[in-house]
C-alpha positions as CSV (number, residue, x, y, z in Angstrom):
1,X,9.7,-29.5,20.8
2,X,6.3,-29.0,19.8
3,X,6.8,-24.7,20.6
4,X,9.7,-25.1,18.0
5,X,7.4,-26.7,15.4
6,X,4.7,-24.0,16.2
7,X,7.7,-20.8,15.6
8,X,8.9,-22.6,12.5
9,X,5.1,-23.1,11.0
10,X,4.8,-19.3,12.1
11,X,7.5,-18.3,10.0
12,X,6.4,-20.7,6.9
13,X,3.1,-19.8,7.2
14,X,4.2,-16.1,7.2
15,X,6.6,-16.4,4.2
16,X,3.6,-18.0,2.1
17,X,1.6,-14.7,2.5
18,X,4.1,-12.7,2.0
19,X,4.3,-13.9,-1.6
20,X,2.6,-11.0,-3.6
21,X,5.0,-8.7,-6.2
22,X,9.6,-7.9,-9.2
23,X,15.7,-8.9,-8.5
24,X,18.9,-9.6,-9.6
25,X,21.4,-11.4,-8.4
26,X,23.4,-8.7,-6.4
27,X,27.3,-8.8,-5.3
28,X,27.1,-6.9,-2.2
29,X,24.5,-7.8,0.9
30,X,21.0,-5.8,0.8
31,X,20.8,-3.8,3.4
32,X,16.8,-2.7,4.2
33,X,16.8,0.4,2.7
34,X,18.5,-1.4,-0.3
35,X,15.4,-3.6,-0.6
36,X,12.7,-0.8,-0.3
37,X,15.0,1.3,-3.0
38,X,14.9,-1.8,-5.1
39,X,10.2,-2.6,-4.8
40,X,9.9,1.5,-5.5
41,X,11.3,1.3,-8.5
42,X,9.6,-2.1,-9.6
43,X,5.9,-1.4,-11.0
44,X,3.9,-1.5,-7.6
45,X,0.9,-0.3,-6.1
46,X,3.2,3.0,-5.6
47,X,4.0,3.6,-9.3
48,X,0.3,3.0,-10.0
49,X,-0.6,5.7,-7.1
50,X,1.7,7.7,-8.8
51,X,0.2,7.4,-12.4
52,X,-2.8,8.5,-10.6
53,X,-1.6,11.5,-9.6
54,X,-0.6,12.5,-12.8
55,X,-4.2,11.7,-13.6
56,X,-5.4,14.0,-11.3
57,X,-3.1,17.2,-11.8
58,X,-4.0,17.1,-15.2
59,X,-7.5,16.9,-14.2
60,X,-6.9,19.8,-12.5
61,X,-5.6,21.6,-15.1
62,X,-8.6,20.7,-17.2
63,X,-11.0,22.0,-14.5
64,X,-8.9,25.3,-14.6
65,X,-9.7,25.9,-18.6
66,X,-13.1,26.5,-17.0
67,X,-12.7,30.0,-16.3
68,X,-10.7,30.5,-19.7
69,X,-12.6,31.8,-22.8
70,X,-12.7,29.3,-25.8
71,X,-11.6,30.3,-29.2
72,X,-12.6,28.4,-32.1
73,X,-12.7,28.9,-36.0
74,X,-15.8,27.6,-38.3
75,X,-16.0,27.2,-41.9
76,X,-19.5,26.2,-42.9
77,X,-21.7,26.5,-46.4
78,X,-25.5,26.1,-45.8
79,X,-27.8,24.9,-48.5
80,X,-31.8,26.2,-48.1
81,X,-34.5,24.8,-50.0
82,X,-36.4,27.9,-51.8
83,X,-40.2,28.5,-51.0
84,X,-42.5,27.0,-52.8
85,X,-44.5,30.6,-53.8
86,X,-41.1,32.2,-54.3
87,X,-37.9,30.3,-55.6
88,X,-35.6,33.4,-54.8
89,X,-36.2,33.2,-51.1
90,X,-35.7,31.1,-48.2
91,X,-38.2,28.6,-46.8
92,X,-36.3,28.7,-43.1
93,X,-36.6,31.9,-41.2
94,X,-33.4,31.7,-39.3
95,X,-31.8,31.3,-43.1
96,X,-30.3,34.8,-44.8
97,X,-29.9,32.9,-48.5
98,X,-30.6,29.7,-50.4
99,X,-26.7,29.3,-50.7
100,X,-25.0,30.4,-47.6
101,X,-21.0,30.9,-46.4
102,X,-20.4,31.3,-43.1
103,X,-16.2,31.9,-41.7
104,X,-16.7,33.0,-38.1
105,X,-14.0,33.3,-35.4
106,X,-16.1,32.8,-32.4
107,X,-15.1,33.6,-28.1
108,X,-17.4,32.1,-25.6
109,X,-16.6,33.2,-21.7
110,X,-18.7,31.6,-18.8
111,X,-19.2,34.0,-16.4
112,X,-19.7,31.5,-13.3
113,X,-22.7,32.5,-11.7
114,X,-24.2,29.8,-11.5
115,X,-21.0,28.2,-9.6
116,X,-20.6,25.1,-11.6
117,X,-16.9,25.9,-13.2
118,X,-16.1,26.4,-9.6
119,X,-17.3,23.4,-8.4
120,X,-15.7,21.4,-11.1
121,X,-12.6,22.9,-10.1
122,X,-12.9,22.0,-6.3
123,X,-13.7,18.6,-7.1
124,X,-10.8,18.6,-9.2
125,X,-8.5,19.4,-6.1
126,X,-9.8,17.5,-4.1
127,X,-9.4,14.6,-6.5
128,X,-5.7,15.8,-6.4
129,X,-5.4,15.6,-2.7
130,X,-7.1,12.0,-2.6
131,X,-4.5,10.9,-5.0
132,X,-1.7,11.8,-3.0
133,X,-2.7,11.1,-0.2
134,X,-3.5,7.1,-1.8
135,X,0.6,7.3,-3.0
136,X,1.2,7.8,0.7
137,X,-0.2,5.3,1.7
138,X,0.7,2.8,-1.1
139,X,4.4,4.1,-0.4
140,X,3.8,3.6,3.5
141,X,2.6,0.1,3.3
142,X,5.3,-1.4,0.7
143,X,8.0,-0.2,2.8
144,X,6.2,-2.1,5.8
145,X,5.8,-4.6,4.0
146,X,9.3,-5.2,2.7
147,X,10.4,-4.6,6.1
148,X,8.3,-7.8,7.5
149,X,9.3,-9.8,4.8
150,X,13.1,-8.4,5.3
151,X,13.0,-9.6,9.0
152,X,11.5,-12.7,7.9
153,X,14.1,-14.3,6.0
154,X,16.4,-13.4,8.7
155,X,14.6,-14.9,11.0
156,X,14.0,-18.3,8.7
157,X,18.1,-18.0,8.1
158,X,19.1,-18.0,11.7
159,X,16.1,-20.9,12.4
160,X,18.1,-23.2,10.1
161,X,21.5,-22.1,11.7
162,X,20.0,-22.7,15.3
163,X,18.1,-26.6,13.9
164,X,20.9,-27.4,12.0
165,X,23.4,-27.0,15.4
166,X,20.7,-29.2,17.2
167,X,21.3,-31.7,14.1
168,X,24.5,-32.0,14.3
169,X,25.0,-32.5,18.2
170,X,21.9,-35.2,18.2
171,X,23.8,-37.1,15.7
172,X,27.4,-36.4,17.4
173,X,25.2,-37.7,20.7
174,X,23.5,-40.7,18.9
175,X,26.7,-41.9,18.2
176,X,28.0,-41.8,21.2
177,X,25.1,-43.3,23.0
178,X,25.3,-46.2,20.3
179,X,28.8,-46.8,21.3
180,X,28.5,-46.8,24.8
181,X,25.3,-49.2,24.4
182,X,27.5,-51.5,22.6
183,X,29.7,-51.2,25.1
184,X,27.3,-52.1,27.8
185,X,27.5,-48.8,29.4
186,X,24.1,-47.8,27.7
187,X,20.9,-48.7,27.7
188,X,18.9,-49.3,24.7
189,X,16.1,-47.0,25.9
190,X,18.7,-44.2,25.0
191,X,19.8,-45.3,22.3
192,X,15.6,-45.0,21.1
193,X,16.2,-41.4,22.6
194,X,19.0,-40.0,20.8
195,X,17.6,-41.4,17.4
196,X,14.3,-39.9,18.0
197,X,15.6,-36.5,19.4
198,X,17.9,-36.7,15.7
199,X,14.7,-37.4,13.6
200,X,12.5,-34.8,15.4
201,X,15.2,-32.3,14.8
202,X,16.0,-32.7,11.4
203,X,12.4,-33.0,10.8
204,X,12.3,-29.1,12.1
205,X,15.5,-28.4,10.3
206,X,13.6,-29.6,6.8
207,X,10.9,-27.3,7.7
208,X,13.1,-24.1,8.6
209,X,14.8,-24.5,5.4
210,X,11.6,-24.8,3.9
211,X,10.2,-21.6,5.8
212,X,13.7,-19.8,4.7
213,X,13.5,-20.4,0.8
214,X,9.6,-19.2,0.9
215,X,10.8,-16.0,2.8
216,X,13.2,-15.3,0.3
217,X,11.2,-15.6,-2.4
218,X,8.6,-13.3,-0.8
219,X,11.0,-10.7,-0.4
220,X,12.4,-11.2,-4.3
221,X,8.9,-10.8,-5.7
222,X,8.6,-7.1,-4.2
223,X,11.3,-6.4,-7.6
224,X,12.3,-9.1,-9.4
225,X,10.4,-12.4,-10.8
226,X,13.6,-14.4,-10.5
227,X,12.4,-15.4,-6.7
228,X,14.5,-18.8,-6.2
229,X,18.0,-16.8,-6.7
230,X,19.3,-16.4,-2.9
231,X,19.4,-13.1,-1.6
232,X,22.3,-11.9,0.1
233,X,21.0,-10.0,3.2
234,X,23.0,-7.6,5.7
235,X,22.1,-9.7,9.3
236,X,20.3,-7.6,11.7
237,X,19.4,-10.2,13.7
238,X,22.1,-10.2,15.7
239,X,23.1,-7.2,16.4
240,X,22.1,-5.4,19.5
241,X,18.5,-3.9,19.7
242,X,18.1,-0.3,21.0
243,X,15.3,0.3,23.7
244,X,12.1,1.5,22.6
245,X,12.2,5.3,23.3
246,X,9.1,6.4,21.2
247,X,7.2,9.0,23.1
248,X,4.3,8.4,24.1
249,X,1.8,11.2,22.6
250,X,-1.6,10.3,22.9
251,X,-2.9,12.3,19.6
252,X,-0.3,11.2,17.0
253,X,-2.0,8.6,15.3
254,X,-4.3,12.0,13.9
255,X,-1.4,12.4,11.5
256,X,-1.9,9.7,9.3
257,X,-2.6,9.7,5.8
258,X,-5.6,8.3,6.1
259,X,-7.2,11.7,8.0
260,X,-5.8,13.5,5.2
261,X,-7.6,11.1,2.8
262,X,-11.0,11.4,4.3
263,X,-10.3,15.1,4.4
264,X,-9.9,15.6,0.6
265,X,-13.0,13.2,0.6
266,X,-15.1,15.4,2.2
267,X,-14.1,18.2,0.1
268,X,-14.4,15.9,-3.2
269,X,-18.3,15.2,-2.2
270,X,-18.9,18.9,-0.8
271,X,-18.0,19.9,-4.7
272,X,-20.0,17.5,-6.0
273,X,-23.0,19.0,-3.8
274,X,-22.0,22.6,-5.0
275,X,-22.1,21.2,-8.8
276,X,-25.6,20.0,-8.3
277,X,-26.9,23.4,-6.5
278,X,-25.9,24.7,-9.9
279,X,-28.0,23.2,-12.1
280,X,-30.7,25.0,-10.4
281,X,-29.1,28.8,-10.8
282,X,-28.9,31.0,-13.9
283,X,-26.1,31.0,-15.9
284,X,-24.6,33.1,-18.4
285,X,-22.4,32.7,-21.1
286,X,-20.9,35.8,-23.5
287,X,-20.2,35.3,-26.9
288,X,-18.2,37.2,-30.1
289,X,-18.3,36.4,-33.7
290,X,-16.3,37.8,-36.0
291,X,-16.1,37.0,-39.9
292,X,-18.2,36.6,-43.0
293,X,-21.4,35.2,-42.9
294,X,-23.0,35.8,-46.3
295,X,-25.0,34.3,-49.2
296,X,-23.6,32.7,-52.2
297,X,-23.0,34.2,-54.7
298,X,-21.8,37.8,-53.6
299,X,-19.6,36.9,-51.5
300,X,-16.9,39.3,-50.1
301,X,-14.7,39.7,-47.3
302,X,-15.4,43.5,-47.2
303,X,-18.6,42.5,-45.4
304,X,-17.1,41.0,-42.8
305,X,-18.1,42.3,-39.4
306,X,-18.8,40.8,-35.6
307,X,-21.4,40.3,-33.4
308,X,-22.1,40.1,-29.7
309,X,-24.1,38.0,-27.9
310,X,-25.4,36.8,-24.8
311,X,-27.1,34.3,-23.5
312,X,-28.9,33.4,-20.2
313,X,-30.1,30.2,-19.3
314,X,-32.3,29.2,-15.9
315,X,-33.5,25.9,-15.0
316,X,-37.6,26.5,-14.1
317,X,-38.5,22.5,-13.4
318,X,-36.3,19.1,-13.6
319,X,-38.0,16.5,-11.7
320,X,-36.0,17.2,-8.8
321,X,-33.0,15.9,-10.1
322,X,-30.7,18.8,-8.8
323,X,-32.4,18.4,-5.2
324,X,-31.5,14.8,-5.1
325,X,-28.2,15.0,-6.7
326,X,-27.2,17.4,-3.4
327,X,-28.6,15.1,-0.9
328,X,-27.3,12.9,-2.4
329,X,-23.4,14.2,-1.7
330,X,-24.5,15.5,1.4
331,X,-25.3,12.0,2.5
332,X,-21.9,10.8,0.8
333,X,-20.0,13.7,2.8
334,X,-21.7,12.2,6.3
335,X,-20.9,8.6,5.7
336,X,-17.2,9.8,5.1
337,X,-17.6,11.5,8.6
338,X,-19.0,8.3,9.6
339,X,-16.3,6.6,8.9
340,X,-13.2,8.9,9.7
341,X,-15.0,8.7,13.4
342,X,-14.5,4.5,13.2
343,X,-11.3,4.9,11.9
344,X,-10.0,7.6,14.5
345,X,-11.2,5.3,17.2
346,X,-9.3,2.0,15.7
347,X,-6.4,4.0,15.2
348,X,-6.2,5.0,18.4
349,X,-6.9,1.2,19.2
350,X,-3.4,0.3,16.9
351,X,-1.2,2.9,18.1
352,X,-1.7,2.0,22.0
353,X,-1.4,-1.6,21.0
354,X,2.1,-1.2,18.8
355,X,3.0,0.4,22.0
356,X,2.2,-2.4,24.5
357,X,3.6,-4.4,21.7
358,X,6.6,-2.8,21.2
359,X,7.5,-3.0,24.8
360,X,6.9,-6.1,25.7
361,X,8.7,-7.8,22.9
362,X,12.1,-5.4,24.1
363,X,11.7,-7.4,27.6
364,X,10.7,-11.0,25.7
365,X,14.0,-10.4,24.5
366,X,15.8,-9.9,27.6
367,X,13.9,-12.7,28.9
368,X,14.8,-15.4,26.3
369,X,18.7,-14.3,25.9
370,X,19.0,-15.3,29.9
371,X,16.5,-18.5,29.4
372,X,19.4,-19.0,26.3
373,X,22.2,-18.7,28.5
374,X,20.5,-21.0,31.4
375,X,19.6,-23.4,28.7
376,X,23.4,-24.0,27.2
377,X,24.4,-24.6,31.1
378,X,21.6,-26.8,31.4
379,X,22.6,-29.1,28.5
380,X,26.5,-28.7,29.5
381,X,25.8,-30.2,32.8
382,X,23.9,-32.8,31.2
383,X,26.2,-34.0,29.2
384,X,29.0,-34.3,31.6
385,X,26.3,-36.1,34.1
386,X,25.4,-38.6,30.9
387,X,29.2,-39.0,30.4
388,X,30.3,-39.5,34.2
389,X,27.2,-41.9,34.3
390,X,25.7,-39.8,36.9
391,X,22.5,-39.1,34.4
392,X,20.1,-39.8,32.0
393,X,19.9,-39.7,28.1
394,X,16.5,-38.6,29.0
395,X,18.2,-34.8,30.7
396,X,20.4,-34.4,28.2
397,X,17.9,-35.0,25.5
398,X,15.2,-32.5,27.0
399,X,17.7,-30.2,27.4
400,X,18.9,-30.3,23.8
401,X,15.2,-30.0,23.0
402,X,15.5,-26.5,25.8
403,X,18.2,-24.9,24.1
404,X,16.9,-25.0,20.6
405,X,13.7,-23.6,21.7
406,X,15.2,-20.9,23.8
407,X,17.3,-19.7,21.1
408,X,14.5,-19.9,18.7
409,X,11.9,-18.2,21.2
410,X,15.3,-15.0,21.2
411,X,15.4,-14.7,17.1
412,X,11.8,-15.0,17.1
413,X,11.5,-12.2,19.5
414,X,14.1,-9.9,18.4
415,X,12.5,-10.4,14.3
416,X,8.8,-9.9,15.9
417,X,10.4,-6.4,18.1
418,X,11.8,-5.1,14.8
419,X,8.4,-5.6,13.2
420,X,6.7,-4.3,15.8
421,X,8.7,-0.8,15.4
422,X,7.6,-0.6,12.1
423,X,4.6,-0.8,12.9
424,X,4.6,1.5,15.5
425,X,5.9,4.0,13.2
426,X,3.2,3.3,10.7
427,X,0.3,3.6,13.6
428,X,1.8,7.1,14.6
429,X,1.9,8.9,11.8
430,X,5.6,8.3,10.8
């Protein structure tokens, strides 16, 4: 009795943390893939990994402009104080004219020699590939996570069916025992028995129904925020389980997202080195005005003209800022080696262990639908024993107690096998 208390706690306790995200009332029964359809199409860590990666293309796009010329268009009128010795000319050098007009139509073009435009847009791929690779993820783990809390309200559901049998044959057996106790043929002692067996049951049975409204409103919040409306669910409990047949490959886990995450990582910080490098080459920019740029008054458009220019700038001294900057990234590029190394070896680690997993569950499952079938013989021959008074209330009471664990103990195992195939699928790459 006390393993039944433990599964049912399991499944409580599991439902509780399972409470995290936005569903209607529905005609037909969900089916799994209904559910998943349903939580990616509710906000979600998914549709906020995909406003990322709108973030980041665009981001690309802006990196891109880099190796565009920019065009602009400038209207300006100076005013230059006059010398003092002279009030008909200019005090500032760099001034043609007390009064001034200036319309220019001015191209600027980088030429990247430098290597910072290209840098920029590196990092900005990379960016691009880190975002995707984060909606992967995000998209991975809700499904997974539906999924477990999917098998969990079936799981809770069938616990109440399996308590809520027990219930009903302590109490059909309580009053029996009463009768036969006021008939003499009874002791008291099992009389004691059969009540408490009835208590202890519906006791679990309060719990499971507890555990099965918490699962269900776990799986509601992935979509909906009206959690307490019953979810119709298509049973997979009890239909037959296939045998695991994954192969065993031992270098599949290296397809997860995650390597292609700390790949676009290392790029990202690689960029950002190559960005610092070029604060410390020369770079050139070209240049071409054309318009008026003439005092007032006398102002015509027939002196319009252009002009070309060029311009090249070289960093001598900086305090070593540029230096740092790149050992800086280097040092961020080596800690994401760092880590893809931990990682590689812990996800090596998961995928062996779904697969232990996986395959022992398949034969806890075998296991518990013959300790099932042994256990409903068991409390069959008790009974008729108890009834032919060739028994105790005591055999048929432990029995009773058997058979609800057993058949608990077979859902259990058949809810924690589908989980574990998820998970299996997650840890290889799938």
């Amino acid at each position: 009795m006390r393993t039944i208390q433990i599964s049912v706690c399991l499944v409580v306790t599991g439902a509780c943390l399972g409470l995290s995200l936005p569903v209607a009332a529905q005609n037909a029964p969900l089916s799994l893939n209904d559910c998943i359809h349903l939580a990616l199409e509710a906000p979600s860590p998914v549709t906020v990994a995909e406003l990322d990666v709108d973030i980041a293309q665009r981001g690309r796009v802006v990196a891109r402009s880099g190796f565009l010329p920019h065009a602009s268009f400038g209207i300006d009128h100076f005013y230059n104080s006059p010398r003092a010795s002279d009030p008909t000319a200019v005090s500032f050098v760099p001034s043609n004219a007390i009064r001034e007009f200036a319309a220019l139509l001015t191209v600027v073009q980088d030429i990247d020699t430098s290597g910072r435009v290209r840098a920029e847009y590196q990092r900005a791929r990379a960016n691009q590939d880190i975002a995707g690779a984060n909606l992967a993820i995000a998209e991975r783990e809700l499904k997974r996570s539906v999924a477990a809390a999917y098998y969990r309200v079936l799981l809770a559901r069938k616990l109440v069916e399996v308590f809520q049998e027990r219930v009903d044959e302590a109490d059909g057996f309580e009053q029996r025992t009463r009768v036969r106790s006021d008939a003499g043929e009874a002791a008291r002692a099992d009389v004691v028995k059969a009540t408490s067996q009835a208590a202890s049951f519906r006791q679990v049975l309060s719990a499971a129904r507890t555990g099965a409204e918490l699962a269900n409103q776990a799986l509601a919040s992935f979509w909906t925020d009206d959690v307490s409306q019953p979810l119709r669910l298509v049973d997979l409990i009890d239909r037959p389980v296939s045998e695991p047949s994954h192969d065993p490959s031992p270098a599949s886990y290296l397809t997860r997202q995650e390597f292609r995450l700390f790949d676009a990582e290392q790029r990202s910080f690689d960029a950002d080195a190559r960005h610092a490098r070029s604060a410390m080459r020369p770079q050139v920019q070209l240049a071409v005005q054309w318009g008026v740029d003439q005092e007032v008054p006398g102002l015509s458009f027939d002196d319009r003209g252009y002009a070309a220019l060029a311009s090249l700038r070289l960093t001598l001294f900086d305090w070593s800022r540029a230096s740092n900057q790149v050992r800086q990234a280097d040092a961020r590029t080596a800690r994401v080696g760092q880590i893809r190394e931990i990682a590689s070896r812990e996800f090596a680690r998961e995928y062996q262990s779904a697969l232990v997993r996986v395959r022992g569950l398949y034969e806890q499952i075998s296991l518990a639908r013959i300790q099932g079938t042994a256990s409903e013989e068991d409390l069959r021959l008790s009974r008729v024993r108890y009834e032919g008074g060739e028994g105790l209330a005591l055999e048929v009471v432990t029995a009773a107690a058997q058979l609800a664990e057993a058949r608990a103990s077979y859902y259990t195992a058949i809810a924690d096998y589908l989980t574990a195939r998820r998970d299996l699928e997650v840890a290889s790459g799938q």
